[in-house]
C-alpha positions in Angstrom: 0.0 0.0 0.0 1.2 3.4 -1.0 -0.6 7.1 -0.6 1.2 8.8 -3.5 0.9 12.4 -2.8 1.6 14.7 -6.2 4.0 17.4 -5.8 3.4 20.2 -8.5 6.3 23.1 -9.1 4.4 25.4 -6.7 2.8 22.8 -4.2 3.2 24.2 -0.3 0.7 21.1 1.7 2.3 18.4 0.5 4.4 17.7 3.5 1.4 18.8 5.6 -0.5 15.7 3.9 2.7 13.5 4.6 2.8 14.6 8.3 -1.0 14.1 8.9 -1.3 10.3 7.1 2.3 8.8 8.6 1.0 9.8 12.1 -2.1 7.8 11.4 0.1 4.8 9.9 -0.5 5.3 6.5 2.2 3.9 4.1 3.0 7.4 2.0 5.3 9.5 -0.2 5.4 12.5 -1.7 5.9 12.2 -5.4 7.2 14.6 -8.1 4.9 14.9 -10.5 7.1 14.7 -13.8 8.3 11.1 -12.3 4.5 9.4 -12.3 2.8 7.0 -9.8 4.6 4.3 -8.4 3.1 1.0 -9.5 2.1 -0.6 -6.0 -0.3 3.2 -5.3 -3.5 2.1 -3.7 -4.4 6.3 -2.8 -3.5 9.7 -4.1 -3.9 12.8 -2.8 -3.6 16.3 -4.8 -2.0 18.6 -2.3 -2.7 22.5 -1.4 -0.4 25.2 -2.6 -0.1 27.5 -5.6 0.7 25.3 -8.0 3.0 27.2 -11.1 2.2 30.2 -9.5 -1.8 29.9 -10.0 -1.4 31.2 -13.8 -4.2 31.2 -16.1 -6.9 30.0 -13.1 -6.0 28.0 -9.9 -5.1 24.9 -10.5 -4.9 24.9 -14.6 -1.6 24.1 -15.7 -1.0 20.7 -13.1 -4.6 19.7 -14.8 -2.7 19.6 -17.8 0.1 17.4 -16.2 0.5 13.9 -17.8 0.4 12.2 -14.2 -3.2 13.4 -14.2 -4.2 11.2 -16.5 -3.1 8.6 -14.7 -5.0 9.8 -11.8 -8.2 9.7 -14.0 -7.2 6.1 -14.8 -6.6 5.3 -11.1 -9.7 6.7 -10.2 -11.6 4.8 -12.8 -10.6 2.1 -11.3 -11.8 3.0 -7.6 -8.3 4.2 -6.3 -9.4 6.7 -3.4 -8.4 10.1 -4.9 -8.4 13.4 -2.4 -8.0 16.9 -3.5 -7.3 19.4 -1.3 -7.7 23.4 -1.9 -5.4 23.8 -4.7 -5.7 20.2 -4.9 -9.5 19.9 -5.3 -9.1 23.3 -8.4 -7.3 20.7 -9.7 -9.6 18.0 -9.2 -12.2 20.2 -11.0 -9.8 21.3 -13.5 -9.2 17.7 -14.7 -12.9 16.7 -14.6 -12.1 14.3 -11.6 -15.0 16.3 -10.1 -17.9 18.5 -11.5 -17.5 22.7 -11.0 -15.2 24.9 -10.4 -13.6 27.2 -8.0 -13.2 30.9 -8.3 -12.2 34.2 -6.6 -13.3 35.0 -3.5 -16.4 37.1 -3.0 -14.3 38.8 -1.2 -11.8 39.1 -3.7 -9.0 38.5 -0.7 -7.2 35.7 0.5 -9.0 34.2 3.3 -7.1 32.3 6.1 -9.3 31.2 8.8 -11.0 28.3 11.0 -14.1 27.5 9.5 -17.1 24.7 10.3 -18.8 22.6 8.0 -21.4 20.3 8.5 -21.3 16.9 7.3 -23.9 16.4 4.5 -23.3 12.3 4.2 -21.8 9.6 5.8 -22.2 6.5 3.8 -19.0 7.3 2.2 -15.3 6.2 2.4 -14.5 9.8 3.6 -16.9 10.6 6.1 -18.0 7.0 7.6 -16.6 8.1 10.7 -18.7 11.1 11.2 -22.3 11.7 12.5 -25.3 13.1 9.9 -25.3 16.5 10.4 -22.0 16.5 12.5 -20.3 19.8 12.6 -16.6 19.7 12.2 -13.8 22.3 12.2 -11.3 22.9 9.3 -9.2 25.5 8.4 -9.2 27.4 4.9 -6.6 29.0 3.4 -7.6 30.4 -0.1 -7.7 33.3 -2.4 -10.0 31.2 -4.9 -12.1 28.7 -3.3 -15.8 30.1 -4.4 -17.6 27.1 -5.7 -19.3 27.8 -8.6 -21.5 25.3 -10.8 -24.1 25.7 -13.8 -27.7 25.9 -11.3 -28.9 22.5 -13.7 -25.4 21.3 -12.9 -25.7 22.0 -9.3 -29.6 20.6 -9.3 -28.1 17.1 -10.8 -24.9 17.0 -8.4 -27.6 17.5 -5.1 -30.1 15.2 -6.6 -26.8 12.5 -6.8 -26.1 13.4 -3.1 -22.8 14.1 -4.3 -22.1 17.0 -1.8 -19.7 16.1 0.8 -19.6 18.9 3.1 -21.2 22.0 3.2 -20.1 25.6 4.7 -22.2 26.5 8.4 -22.4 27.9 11.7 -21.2 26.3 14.5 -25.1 25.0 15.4 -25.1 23.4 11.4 -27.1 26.3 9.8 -26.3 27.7 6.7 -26.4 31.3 6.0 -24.8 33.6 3.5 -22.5 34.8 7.0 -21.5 31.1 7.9 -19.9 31.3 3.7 -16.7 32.4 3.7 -16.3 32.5 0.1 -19.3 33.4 -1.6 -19.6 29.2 -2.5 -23.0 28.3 -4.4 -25.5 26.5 -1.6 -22.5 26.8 0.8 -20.8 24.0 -0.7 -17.3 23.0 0.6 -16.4 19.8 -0.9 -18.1 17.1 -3.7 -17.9 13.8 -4.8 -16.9 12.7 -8.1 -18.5 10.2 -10.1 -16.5 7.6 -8.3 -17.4 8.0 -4.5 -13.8 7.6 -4.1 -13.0 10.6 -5.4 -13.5 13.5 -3.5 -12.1 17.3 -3.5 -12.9 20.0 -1.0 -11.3 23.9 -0.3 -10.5 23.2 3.2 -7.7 21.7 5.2 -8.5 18.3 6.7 -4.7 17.7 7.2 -4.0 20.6 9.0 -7.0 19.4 11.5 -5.2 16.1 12.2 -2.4 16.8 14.6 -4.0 18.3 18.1 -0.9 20.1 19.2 -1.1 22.4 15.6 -4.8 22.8 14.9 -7.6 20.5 16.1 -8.5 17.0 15.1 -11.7 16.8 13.0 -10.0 16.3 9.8 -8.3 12.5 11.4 -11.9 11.3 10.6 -11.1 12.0 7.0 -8.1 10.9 6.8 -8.5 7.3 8.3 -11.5 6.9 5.8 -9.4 7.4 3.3 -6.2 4.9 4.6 -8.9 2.3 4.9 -9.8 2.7 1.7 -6.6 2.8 0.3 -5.8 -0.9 2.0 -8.9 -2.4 0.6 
């Protein structure tokens, strides 16, 4: 078993990903992207960062990285994929997952504790949480406004394909509880493999509880389990 975890010219989270799954026990590596996946890879994650400088949009230019296909292939195939802030513009960037992310509404790079509620549970990456649950993650993000087609968004809700959604600390959600400006206060999706997920906020940097809380461990040992299945 091997977490490959992609490191783009620009990348910044991948050793915060590193830190986060070896203290859980998870077999991983950070791997340059230009050098591919390893053969034995049962899980990949697409780190934060500002990856070649966020030129065109957020995310762009690694989309266009020939690893990425292999990703797609990966993913196909049910190998858990997780993309993180720069990692889930990516995500979308690719087509791994369905939207987009876009400038703050605030037009300013937000850095901040945030709380999301949990919109599923039946899923590899939030088995270990409660419906409804309210969890704490940080953001860190200067374009991480969701944005989707309204039909798109209609088919993506009907699917139940929303992970997590933007709220107050009680689960509501409100236009103040939205840090971004995301459409419905969403935070993180599903792909068309329930495998594959990408969300703006930091579940790795709410694993360790001497640096930041631990709601994102939750996350994170979904996702070694399904990477050793």
């Amino acid at each position: 078993m091997t977490v490959a975890i992609i490191r783009f010219g620009g990348s910044n989270c991948d050793r915060d990903a590193l830190r986060a799954l070896t203290d859980l026990g998870v077999d991983a590596e950070i791997v340059w992207h230009e050098d591919g996946l390893p053969a034995d890879t049962t899980g990949i994650v697409l780190p934060g960062g500002f990856s070649y400088g966020d030129y065109l949009r957020a995310g762009a230019m690694a989309a266009r990285s020939p690893v990425v296909e292999e990703v797609r292939e990966l993913a196909a195939e049910g190998v858990p994929v997780l993309g993180v802030c720069n990692g889930a513009q990516v995500g979308c960037e690719s087509g791994l997952t369905e939207g987009a992310f876009t400038t703050n509404e605030s037009a300013r790079f937000q850095c901040e504790h945030v709380y999301l509620r949990v919109e599923r549970t039946d899923t590899p990456w939030t088995e270990g949480y409660e419906q409804g649950e309210v969890v704490e993650f940080p953001i860190a993000h200067g374009e991480g406004r969701y944005e989707i087609s309204d039909d798109r968004l209609t088919q993506l809700e009907t699917n139940d394909r929303v992970l997590f959604r933007y709220c107050d600390e009680n689960g509501e959600l409100s236009q103040e509880a939205n840090p971004n400006g995301s459409k419905h206060n969403v935070a993180g999706v599903l792909g068309e493999h329930e495998t594959t997920a990408v969300l703006m906020p930091h579940p790795e940097r709410a694993a360790l509880g001497d640096v930041g809380g631990t709601d994102g461990r939750e996350l994170l040992l979904g996702f070694a389990r399904a990477s050793s299945d």
